[in-house]
C-alpha positions in Angstrom: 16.2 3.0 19.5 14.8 3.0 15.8 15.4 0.8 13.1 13.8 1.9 10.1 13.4 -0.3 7.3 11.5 0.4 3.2 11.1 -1.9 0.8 8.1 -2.5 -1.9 5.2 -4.8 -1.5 6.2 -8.4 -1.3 9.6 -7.6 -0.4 9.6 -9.4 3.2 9.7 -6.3 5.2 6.5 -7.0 7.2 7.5 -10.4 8.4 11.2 -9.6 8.7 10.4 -6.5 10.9 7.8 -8.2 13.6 10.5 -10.5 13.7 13.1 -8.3 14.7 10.9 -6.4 17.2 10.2 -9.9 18.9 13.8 -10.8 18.7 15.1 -7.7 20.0 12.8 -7.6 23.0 13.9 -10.8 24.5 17.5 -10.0 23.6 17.3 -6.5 25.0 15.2 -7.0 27.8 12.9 -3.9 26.8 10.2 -3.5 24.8 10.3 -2.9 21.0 7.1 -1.7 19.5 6.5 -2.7 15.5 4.7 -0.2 13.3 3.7 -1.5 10.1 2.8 1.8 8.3 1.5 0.3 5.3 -1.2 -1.2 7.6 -2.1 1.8 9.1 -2.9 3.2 5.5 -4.9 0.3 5.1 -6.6 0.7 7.9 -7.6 4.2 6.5 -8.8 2.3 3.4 -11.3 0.4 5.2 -12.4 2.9 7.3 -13.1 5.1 4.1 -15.1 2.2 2.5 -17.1 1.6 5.7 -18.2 5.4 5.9 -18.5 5.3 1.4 -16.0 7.6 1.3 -14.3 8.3 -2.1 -10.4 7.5 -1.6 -10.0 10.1 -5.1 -12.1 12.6 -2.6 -8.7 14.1 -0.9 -10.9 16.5 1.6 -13.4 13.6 2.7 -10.2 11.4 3.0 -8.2 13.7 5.2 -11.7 13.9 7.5 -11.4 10.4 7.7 -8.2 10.4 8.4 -7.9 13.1 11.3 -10.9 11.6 13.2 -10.5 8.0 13.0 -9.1 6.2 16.2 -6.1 4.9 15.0 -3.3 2.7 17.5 -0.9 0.2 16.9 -0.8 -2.5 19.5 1.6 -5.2 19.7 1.9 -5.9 16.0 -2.2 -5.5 15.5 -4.2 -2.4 14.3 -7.2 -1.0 15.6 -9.5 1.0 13.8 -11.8 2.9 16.3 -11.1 0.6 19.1 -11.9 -2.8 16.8 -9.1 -5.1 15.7 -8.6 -4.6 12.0 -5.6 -6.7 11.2 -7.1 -9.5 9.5 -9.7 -7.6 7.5 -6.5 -5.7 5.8 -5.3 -7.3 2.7 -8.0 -8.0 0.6 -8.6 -7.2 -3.5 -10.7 -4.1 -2.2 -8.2 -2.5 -0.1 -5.4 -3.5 -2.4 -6.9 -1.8 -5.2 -7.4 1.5 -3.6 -4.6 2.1 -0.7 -1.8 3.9 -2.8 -4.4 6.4 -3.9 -5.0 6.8 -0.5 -1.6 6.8 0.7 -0.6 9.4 -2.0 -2.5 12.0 -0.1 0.0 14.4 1.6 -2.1 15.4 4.6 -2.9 12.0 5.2 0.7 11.3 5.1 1.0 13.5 7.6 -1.6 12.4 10.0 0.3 9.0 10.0 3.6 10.1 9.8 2.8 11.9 13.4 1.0 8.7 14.9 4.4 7.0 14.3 6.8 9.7 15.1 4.7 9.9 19.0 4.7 6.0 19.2 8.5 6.4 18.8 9.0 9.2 21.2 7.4 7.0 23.7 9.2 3.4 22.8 11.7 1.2 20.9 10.4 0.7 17.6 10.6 -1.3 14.2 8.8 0.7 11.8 9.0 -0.2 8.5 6.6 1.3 5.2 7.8 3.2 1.9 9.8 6.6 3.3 10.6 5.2 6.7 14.2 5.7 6.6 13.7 9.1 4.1 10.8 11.1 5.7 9.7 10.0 9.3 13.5 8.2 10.5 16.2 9.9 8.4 18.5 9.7 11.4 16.9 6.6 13.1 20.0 4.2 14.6 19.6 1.2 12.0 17.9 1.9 8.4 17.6 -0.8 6.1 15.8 -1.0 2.4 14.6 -4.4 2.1 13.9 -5.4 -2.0 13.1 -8.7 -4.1 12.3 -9.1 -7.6 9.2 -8.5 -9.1 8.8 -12.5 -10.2 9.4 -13.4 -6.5 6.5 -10.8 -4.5 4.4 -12.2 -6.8 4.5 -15.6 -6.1 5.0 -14.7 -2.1 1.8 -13.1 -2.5 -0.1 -15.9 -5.0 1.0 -18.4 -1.8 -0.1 -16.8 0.5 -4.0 -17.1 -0.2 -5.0 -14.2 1.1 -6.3 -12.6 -2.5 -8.7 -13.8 -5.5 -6.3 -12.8 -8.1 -4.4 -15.3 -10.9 -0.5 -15.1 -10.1 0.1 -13.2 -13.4 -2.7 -10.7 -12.7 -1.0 -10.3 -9.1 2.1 -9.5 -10.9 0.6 -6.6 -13.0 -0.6 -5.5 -9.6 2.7 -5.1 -8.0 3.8 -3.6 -10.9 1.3 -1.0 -10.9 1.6 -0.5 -7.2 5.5 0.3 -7.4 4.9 2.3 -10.3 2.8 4.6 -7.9 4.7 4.0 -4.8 7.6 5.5 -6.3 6.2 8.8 -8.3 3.8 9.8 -4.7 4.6 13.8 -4.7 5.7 12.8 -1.0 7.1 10.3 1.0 8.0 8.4 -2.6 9.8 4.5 -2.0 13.2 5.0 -2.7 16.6 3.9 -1.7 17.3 6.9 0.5 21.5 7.8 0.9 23.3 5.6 3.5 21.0 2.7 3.9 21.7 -1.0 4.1 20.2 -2.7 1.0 19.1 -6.0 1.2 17.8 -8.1 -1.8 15.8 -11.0 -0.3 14.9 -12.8 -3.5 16.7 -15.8 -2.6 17.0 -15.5 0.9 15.0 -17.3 3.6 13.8 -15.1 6.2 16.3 -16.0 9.2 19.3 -15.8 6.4 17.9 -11.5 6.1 17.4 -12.0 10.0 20.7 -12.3 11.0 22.4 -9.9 8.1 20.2 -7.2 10.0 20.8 -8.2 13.6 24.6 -8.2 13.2 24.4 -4.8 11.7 21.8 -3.3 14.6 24.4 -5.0 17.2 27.5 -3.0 15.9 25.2 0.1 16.1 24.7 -0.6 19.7 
């Protein structure tokens, strides 16, 4: 089974999709694999700024991109064998990883490292064009939003960047400004997807609108 969810940055996707995968597994009794794409793009980033590559130098990229060891593994990321995960978010990568993820071969190269982890198991998988461009027909596909006001200050509480809270804003801003003109694989509300808007939601109130939905599709 797939369940495909999109959603911008700061939505709640990411937490609200590793906690479905968990979920599900013990409900199911089977395994179900979460794919955060966006972190795989960001594991991209880094890689390119460990080697001093150029994210505006779209050939050099794609050679990162097509030779890097890249897995996902229960939740975690590993960039040539090493555990990235915690090295992901910072003002460095944040500033450069839609550049990087606007490059269509690159796309591509990710796109397929998904599609094979879901030939071989259950998955979450959620990103920007999960439910438009790599799971168009995938069982459950959800679009997970929030308001601008509220990212922001999800983000600002977090801790995990050296930005003010407004600055963070204009960031988010930008971000979805690019995330939604990419020449491919563009966030969107694709045709036939559950929207959610999680603005005032905690995340077990969006856990259970999703799981009651995903249980009526079997």
């Amino acid at each position: 089974m797939v369940v495909a969810i999109d959603g911008p940055a700061g939505s709640g996707k990411s937490t609200i999709a590793e906690l479905l995968a968990r979920r599900l597994e013990l409900d199911c009794g089977r395994r179900f694999v979460y794919i955060n794409s966006g972190n795989l793009y960001r594991a991209l980033t880094l890689a390119c700024i460990r080697r001093g590559v150029d994210v505006l130098d779209k050939d050099a990229v794609v050679g990162v991109a097509r030779n890097a060891s890249l897995e996902c593994r229960d939740g975690a990321v590993f960039l040539d064998g090493d555990d990235v995960s915690a090295l992901l978010h910072d003002d460095e990568i944040d500033r450069s990883v839609s550049q990087l993820s606007s490059n269509v071969p690159v796309r591509h190269v990710v796109n397929a490292l998904i599609k094979e982890t879901a030939r071989k198991h259950d998955v979450v998988a959620e990103g920007r064009d999960m439910t438009t461009v790599v799971f168009p027909d995938a069982e459950a596909r959800f679009y997970i939003d929030a308001s601008e006001d509220s990212r922001a200050q999800r983000r600002f509480g977090q801790g995990t960047s050296g930005l003010g809270l407004e600055e963070i804003r204009r960031s988010i801003a930008e971000r979805d400004r690019m995330d939604r003109n990419k020449p491919e694989g563009s966030l969107k509300v694709a045709d036939g997807v559950t929207y959610i808007d999680t603005s005032y939601l905690t995340i077990n109130e969006v856990y259970e609108r999703l799981e009651k939905i995903i249980r009526l599709k079997g």
